[in-house]
C-alpha positions in Angstrom: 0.0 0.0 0.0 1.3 3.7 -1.1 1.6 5.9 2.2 0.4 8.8 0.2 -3.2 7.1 -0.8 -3.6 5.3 3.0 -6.8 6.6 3.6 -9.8 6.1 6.7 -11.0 3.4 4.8 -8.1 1.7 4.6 -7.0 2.1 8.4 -10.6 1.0 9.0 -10.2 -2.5 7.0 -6.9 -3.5 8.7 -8.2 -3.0 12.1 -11.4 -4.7 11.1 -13.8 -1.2 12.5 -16.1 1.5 10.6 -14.5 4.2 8.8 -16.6 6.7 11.4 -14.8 5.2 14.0 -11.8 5.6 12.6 -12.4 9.0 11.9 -14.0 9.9 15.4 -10.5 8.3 17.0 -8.5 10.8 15.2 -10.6 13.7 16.1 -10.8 12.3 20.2 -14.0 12.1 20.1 -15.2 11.0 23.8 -17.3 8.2 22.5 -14.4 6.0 21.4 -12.7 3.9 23.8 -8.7 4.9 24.6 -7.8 1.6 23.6 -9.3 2.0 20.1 -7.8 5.6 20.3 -4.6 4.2 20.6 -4.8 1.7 18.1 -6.0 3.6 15.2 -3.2 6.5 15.7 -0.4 3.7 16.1 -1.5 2.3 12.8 -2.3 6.1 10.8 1.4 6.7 12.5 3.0 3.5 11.1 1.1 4.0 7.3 2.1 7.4 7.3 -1.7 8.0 7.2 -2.2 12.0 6.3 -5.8 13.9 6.7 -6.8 15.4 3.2 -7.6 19.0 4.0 -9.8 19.3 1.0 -12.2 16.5 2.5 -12.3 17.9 5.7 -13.0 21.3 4.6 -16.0 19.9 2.8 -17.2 18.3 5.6 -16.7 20.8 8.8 -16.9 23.9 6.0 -13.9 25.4 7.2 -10.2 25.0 6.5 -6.9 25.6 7.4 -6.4 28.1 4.7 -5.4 32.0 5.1 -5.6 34.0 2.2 -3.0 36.5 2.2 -3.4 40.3 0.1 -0.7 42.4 -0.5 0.4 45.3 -2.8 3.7 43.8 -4.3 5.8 41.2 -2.6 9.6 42.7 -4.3 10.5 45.1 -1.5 11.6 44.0 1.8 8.8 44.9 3.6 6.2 42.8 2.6 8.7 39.5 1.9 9.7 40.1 5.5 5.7 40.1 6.6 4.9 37.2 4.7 8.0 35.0 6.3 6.6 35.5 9.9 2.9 35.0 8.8 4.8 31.9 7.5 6.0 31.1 10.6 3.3 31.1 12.9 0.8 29.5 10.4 2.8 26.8 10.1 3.5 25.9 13.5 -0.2 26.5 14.2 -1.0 24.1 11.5 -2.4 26.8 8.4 -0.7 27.3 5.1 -1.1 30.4 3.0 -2.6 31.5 -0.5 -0.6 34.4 -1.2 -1.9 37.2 -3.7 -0.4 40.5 -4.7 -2.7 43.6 -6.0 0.2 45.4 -7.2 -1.2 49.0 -6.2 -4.5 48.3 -8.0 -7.5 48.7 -6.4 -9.3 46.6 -9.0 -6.6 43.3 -8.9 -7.3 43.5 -5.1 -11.2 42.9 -5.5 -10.3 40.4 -8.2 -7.9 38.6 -5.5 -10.9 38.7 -2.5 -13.0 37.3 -4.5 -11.1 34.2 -5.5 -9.8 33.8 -1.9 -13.8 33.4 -1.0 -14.2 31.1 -3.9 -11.1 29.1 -2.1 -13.3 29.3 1.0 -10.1 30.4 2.8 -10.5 30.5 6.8 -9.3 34.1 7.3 -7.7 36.7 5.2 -4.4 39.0 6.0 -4.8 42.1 4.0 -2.5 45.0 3.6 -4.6 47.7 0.7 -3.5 48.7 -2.5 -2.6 52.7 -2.6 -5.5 52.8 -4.6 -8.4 51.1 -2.6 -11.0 53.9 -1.9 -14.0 51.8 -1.8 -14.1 48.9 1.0 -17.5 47.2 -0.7 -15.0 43.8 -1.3 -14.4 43.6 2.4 -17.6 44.1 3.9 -19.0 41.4 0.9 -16.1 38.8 3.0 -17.2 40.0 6.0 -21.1 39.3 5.2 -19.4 35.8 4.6 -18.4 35.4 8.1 -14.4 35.5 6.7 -12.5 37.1 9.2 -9.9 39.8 7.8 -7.0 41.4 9.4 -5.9 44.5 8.1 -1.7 45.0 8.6 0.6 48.0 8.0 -1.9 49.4 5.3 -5.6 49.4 6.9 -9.1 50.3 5.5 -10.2 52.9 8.2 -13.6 52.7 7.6 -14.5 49.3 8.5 -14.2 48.7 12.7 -11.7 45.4 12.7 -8.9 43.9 14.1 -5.3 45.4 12.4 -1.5 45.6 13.0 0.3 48.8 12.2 3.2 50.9 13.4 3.1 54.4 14.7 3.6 55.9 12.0 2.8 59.6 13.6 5.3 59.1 16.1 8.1 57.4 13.2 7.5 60.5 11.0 7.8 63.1 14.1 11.0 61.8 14.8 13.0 61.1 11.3 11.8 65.6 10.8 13.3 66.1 14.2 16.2 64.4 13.2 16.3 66.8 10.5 15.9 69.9 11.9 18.5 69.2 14.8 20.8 68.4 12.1 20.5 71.9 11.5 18.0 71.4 8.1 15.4 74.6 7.4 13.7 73.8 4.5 12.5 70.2 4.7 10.4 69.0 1.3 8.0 65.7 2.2 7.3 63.6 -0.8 3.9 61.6 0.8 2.1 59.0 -0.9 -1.7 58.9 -1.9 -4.3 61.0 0.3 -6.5 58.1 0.9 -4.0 56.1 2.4 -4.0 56.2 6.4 -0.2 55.9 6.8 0.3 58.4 4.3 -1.9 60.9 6.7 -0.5 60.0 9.4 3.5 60.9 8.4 2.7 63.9 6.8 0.7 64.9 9.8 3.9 63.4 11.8 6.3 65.7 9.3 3.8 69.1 9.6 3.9 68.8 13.6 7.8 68.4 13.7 7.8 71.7 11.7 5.5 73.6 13.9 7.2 72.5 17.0 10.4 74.0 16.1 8.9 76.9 14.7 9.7 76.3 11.2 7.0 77.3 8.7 4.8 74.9 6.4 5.8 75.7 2.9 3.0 73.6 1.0 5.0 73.8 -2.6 7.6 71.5 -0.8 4.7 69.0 -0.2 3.9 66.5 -3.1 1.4 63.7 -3.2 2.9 60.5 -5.0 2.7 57.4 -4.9 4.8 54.5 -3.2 7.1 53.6 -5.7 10.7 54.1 -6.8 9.4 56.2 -10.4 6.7 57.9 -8.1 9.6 59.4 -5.7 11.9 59.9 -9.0 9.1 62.1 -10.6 8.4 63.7 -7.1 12.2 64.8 -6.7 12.4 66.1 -10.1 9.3 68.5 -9.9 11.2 69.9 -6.3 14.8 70.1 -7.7 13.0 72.3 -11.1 11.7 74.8 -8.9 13.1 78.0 -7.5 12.4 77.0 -4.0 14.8 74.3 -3.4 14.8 72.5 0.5 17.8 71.3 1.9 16.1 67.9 2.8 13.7 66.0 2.2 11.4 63.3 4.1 10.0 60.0 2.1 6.6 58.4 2.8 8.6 55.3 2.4 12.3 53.6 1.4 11.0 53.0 -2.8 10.5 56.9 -2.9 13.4 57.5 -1.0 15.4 55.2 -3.5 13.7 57.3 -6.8 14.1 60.5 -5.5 18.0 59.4 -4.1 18.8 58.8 -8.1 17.2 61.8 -9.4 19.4 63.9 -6.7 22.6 62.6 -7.6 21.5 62.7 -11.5 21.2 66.4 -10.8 24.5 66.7 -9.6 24.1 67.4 -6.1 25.9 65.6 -3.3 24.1 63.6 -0.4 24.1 65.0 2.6 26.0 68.4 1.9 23.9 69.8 -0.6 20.5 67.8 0.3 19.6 65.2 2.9 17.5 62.3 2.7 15.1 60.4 4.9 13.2 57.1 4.1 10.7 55.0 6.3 10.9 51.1 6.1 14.4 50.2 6.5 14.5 47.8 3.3 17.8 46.1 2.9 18.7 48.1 -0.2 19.2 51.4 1.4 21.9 50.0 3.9 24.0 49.4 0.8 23.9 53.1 -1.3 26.0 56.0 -1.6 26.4 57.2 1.1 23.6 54.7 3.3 20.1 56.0 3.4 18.7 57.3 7.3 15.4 55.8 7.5 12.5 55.2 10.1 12.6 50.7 11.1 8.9 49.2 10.5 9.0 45.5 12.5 7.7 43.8 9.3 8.5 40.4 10.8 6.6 40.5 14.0 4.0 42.9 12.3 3.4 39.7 10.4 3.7 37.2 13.1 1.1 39.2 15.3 -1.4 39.7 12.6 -1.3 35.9 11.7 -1.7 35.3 15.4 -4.8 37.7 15.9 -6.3 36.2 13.0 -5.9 32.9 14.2 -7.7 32.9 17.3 -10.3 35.1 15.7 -10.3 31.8 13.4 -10.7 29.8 16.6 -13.0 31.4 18.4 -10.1 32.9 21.0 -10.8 36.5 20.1 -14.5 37.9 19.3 -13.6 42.1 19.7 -11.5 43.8 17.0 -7.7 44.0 18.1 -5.7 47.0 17.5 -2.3 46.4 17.6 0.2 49.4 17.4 4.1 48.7 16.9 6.6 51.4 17.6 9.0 51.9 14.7 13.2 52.8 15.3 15.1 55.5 13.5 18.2 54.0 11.6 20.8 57.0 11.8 22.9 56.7 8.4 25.2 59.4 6.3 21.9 60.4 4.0 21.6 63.4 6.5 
């Protein structure tokens, strides 16, 4: 007999007992005798006897699956989010349908949907930069799927999420700035409806008024969250007459576009403008000169949404959980 087709019925013939039997003595169930316990987990032990999850899911209508949503999985961020969701689900027994949106609001519905189809047993979702509408959500929700929203979350909807401070990491990477003796500070933020994006810039605005240093709006541009978007952004701030001195990034990808566009133009890094991301991806330990940035715990932020979602999962959790990490400034020669 092939271990990999041993099946209930087939542990249920050797020991000469019903297939339910079988079935109720791998699950414990208190109406089976230990004895019979014992003997039908010696013998799925010594066949190599596996549980297919696709029958059980049919049967209890829930799996072990957790559908995952992203906006890209290239930077470092997200990769390092998905290894500890990863982790815990697999110690916890879950495995993961991973799906990217890649910024677009429309590929992110198109993903919920065929994580429902999948019947998934939770979802993990960090939004697109272009997700406006949360109608896809509230359709998994009316499903009884529960979602956790991580880094990225949909305000409007009241439930459980993971996110940094991303107020406080913004108020400090400005202050940095400005005790480094920088006036005219440009912020190149990300899309309005974005929370995070809100958030630093209100992070960046506050820093300025604290230290009595005036909002100058025409250093402010709206992007978006990737390496062209902060390339673009630098080279509408460097063609202007009113040039800053330094310049805060809603996250590491900008910081990398805009860090080209600088040096294209000439200028040196950190003498004649200084640069601050917020992520800390790998890459920006390794340019010319390093990039200063604000640390996001992607790894744990991953571990502890997978965790939440989990015992929401199993009935351990019935409240929304609001988890808020803190984030570290990583002091390199970019200012």
């Amino acid at each position: 007999m092939k271990h990999s087709a041993v099946t209930i019925v087939d542990l249920a013939k050797k020991l000469g007992i019903s297939p339910s039997t079988v079935s109720r003595a791998l699950s414990d169930h208190p109406d089976v005798s230990k004895e019979t316990k014992y003997l039908v987990k010696k013998l799925a032990e010594e066949l190599h006897y596996k549980p297919n999850p696709i029958a059980r899911s049919l049967k209890f209508s829930k799996t072990t699956t957790i559908g995952v949503i992203v906006p890209e999985i290239r930077h470092d961020f997200f990769s390092s989010a998905i290894s500890g969701i990863e982790d815990v689900a697999y110690r916890c027994g879950y495995t993961i349908i991973l799906c990217q949106s890649n910024e677009s609001y429309e590929r992110e519905v198109v993903n919920a949907n065929v994580l429902m189809h999948h019947r998934v047993a939770g979802m993990l979702i960090s939004i697109s930069e272009n997700t406006k509408s949360g109608e896809h959500f509230q359709d998994i929700i009316r499903r009884k799927i529960p979602i956790v929203f991580f880094d990225r979350e949909f305000e409007d909807i009241p439930i459980s999420k993971v996110i940094v401070d991303d107020y406080k990491g913004a108020y400090e990477a400005v202050t940095f700035l400005i005790r480094k003796g920088y006036k005219r500070i440009a912020h190149i933020s990300g899309p309005k409806e974005l929370s995070i994006c809100r958030r630093r810039k209100q992070g960046y605005l506050d820093a300025l008024k604290n230290y009595n240093i005036p909002v100058d709006e025409s250093l402010i541009i709206n992007a978006g969250m990737r390496e062209n978007d902060g390339y673009i952004a630098m080279d509408k701030i460097l063609a202007s007459s009113n040039k800053p001195d330094a310049v805060f990034c809603i996250n590491d990808p900008v910081a990398l576009g805009a860090f080209q566009k600088i040096k294209e133009s000439g200028l040196t890094i950190p003498n004649n403008i200084g640069i601050v991301g917020f992520t800390n991806n790998q890459i920006t330990k390794f340019t010319d000169p390093p990039i200063t940035t604000v640390e996001q715990p992607s790894f744990e932020m991953g571990k502890l949404a997978v965790e939440i979602l989990i015992h929401i999962i199993e009935d351990k959790i019935k409240e929304p959980v609001v988890k808020i990490l803190d984030t570290k400034l990583i002091i390199r020669n970019s200012a």
